[in-house]
Every structure is written in C-alpha cells, then in structure tokens.
N, C-alpha and C positions, 0 to 999 in steps of 0.2 A: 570529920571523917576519921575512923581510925587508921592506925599503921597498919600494916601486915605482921607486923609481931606481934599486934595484940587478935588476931583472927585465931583464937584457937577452943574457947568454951562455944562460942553459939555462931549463928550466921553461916551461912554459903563454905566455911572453910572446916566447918564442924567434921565432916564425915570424912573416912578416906577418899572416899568417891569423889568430894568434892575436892578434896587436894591436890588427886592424882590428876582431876579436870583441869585442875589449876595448872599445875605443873605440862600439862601437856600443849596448856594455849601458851604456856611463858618461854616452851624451848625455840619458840619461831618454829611453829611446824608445817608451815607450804615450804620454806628453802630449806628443813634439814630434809623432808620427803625427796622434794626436785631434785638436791644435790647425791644424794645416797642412791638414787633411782637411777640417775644419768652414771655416776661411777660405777654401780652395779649392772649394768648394760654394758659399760666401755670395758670392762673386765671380759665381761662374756665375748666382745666382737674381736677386742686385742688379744682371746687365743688363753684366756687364764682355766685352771682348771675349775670343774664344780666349786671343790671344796676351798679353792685361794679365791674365787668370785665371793664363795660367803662370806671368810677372813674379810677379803679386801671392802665387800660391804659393809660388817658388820663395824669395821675399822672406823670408816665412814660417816657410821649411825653416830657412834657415842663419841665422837670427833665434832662432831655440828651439832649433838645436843647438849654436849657442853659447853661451845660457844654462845650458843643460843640463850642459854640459862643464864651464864654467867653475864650475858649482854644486859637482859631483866634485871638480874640481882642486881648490880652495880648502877643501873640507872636509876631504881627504883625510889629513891630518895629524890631526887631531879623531877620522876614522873609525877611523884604524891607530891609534891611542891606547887608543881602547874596543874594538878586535878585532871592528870590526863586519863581518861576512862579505854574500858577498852584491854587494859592490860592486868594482866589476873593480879597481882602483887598489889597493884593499885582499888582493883575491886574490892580486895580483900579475902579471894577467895584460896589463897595458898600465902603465905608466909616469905619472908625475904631468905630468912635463914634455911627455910625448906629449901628454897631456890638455889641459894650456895651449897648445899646439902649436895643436891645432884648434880648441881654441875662439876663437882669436884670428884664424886661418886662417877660420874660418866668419865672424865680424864681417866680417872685411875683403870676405868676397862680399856681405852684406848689406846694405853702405853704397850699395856703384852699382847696387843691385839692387832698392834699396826708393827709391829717389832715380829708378830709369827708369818707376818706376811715378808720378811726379811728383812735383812740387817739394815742394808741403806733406803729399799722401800720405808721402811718404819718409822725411820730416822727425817725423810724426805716430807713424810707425812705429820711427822711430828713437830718438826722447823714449822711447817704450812697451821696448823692447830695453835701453835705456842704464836705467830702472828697475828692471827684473830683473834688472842685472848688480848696481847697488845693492844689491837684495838680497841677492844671493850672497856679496857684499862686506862689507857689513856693518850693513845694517836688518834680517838677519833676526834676530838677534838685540836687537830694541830693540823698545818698544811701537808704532813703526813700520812692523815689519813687513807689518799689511795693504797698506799703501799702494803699495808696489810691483806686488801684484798689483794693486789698484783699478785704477792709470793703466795699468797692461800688457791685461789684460785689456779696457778702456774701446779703446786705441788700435787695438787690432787688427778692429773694424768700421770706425770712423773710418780707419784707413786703406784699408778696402775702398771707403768710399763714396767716399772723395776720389781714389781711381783711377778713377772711373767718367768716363765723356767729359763735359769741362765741368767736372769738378773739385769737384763740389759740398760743402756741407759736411753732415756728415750730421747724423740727424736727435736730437733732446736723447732719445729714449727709447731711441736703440738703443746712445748710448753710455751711458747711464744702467744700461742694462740689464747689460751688458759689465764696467762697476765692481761692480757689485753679485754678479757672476758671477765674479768674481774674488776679490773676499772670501770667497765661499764656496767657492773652490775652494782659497784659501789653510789654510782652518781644515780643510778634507779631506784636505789633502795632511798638515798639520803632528799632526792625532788619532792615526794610527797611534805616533808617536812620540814622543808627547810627554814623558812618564815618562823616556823613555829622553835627549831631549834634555835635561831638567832636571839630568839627573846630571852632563853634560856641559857644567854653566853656560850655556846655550840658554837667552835669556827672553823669546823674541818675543811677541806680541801672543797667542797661542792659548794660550802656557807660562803667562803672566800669569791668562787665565781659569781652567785648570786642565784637566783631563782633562772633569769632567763640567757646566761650564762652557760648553769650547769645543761639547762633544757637543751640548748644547741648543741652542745659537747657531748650528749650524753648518745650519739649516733655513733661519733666517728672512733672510737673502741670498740665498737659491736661489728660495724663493717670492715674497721682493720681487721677485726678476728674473722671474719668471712674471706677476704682476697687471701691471709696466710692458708686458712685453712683448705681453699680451693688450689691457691697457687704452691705451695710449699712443698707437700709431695713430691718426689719422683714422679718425672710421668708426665704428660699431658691432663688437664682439668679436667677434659669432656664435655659436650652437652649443658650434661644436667652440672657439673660443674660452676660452667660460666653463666646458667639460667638461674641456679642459689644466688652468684653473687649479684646478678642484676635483681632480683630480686631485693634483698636485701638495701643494695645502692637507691634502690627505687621508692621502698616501703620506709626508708631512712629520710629522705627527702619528703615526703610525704610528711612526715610526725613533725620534721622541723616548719614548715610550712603552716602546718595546720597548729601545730603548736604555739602558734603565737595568739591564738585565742584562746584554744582549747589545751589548758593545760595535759590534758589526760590522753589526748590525741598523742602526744611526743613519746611519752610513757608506752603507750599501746605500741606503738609504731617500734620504741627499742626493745618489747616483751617480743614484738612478732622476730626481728632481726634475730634475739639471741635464739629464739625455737629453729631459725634457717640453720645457728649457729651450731645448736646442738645436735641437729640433723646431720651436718658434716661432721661434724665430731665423729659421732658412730657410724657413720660410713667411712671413715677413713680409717678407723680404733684400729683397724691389722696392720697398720702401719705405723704405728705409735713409738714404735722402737725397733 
C-alpha cells in the first residue's frame, strides 16, 4: 500500500475533485456539520444578531474543521500501520501533508473570526479549539483524555453567550451542561474503537475503563446534562421539562440493559439522550446568560 505522500501522479488523489473529496471525508464531517448546526441555532435562540449568528457560526465551522483534520493528519501513520480503511489519507485519496495543509489553513480563519465575535467570546473559544487540538496531540491517549472534551464542549455555549450584545457571561448550568455533554460525547465517540485502539497502544481515559466499562458510563454524562439542563434554570422545569428528563433517565436504562449484548444498543440509546439534550439546550438558549 502506498503512503499518502506518494498519492499525487495517478490513482483516486490525482484530480482536485478527488482531494477536495478527500479532504472533506478526513475533517470528520457528521460532528463538524452537528456541532456548527446546533451552535448556529443556539446563537439564533440566545437573541444574537443575523450577522454575529454568522460570525459565531462561521467561527464554529473552521474551529471543528481544523480539529477534525488535524485529528487525520496526526493519526494517519498509526491508521496506515493497522490498514485501517475507511479513512481518506489511508485510501490514498488526499495526501497527509494536504491534511496539515488545511487544518492549519482553517485555525488561521478561526483566530480573527472567533476574536470579531469579541474579545473574551474569541478568547473563550479559542482556549475550547486549542484543547481539542491537545487532544489530537497527545491527551488522547493519557487518562486525560476526557478533559479536552469537558472544556471544548463547556466553551462552545460560553462563547455563544458572550457574543450576545453586552458581552455577558453566561450562565454556570449552561456551561456545566456543555462539559458534561462532552464527556459523553468523548466515550461515544472512543466505544466503537476501543478494542481496536488497544492493539494500537491507545489508553485514553474510555481504554482505561474497558469496552464494557466505558458502555455503562457512557449514560450517566448525557443524563447528568439532561437534570442541569431541566433543573438549572430559574424557574420551575414544567411539564415537558420533567417528561425530557424521564425520558432520557428511561432511554438511558434501556441502552445499558440491552447493551450488554448489543453493543450498538448502548450507543443508540446515548445518540437518543444527547438529541433530548440538545433539544433543551435550544429551548432554554435565552437563557444562556
């Protein structure tokens, strides 16, 4: 099998077409779409104007697709070692050095881009981005590794809300909620793989609990971010408040249960929790700060 450095006269990496294909399956693009999507919504419900909604998305955009990239690049020696298919750098259809290319190419939009959305939003978002390249770097492999997600995840409201006119700071449940949505989004991402990362000396924080372990664990972050985000507010919950959280509590129980056969059950069970999660989220975004 060739490198990625040598994909540049013939094969699938020959054309722009196929590069830019390349480069668009290697930025991880369902979580930089989902996360950009959900931020650019939360902007809109927390009261931001048109034009700081697009700032604060666009912030967003080249924020996650340079993590995402830079995640490829750097593993991509690790992944052509184990013949793991699947991943463009590895097919051969874009280049490593392409990869570093744009991920370094997407930071540099990100700095004056999350900085016009204001001085400590910018800042706030930019600590959150500089964590996740950590990661990629090198907490993922250390008992460390939630942590990157906790503060990346936590930052990206907090910088919603400190775009809003007036700057304000936001509020302790919505970044509370955000870290804790982040841990679990950490151990969902790391479950599919972990088997597979162990072989590969991989012993982040989910390798450390074990396959059925992190499966168990991987509820009670998604439904701690469901009771702050129900209960945390000013106010009474409501209703539909306390019918999210049982929800959640329910569908949570369920994946661990079933997940002791069905791996993929646990998995399901934490994607439905964080969608309740993300549902409060933006029902509650005017209140963010």
């Amino acid at each position: 099998m060739g490198t990625p450095e040598q994909s540049t006269a013939g094969g699938p990496a020959a054309s722009w077409a196929g590069r830019l294909g390349g480069l668009a399956g290697s930025c991880h693009p369902g979580p930089v779409v989902a996360v950009t999507a959900l931020m650019t919504a939360l902007a809109a419900t927390a009261g931001q104007s048109a034009v700081g909604g697009v700032l604060a998305g666009a912030a967003v955009l080249t924020g996650q697709l340079s993590v995402g990239w830079c995640n490829d690049a750097f593993d991509a020696r690790r992944d052509i070692a184990t013949g793991r298919r699947g991943k463009p750098v590895v097919d051969g259809t874009v280049g490593v050095k392409q990869v570093w290319v744009a991920a370094y190419a997407a930071l540099a939009l990100c700095v004056p881009l999350s900085l016009a959305c204001g001085l400590w939003a910018g800042a706030v978002h930019l600590a959150g981005v500089a964590a996740a390249w950590a990661y990629d770097l090198h907490l993922k492999a250390t008992a460390w590794s939630w942590a990157p997600y906790a503060v990346g995840f936590a930052a990206l409201p907090a910088f919603v809300a400190l775009g809003l006119p007036g700057h304000p700071w936001p509020t302790w449940w919505v970044v509370t909620a955000g870290a804790l949505l982040g841990v679990g989004a950490h151990l969902g991402d790391a479950l599919p793989d972990i088997r597979r990362d162990l072989a590969t000396g991989v012993r982040g924080w989910p390798h450390r609990l074990g396959p059925n372990g992190a499966r168990l664990l991987l509820p009670v972050p998604l439904v701690a971010a469901s009771a702050v985000l129900v209960l945390g507010p000013t106010g009474p919950p409501g209703k539909w408040g306390a019918a999210a959280l049982t929800v959640a509590g329910l569908v949570a129980l369920a994946g661990a249960v079933l997940g002791r056969r069905r791996e993929r059950a646990a998995f399901a069970a934490a994607v439905t929790v964080a969608v309740v999660d993300t549902a409060l989220l933006l029902l509650r975004g005017a209140g963010i700060a």
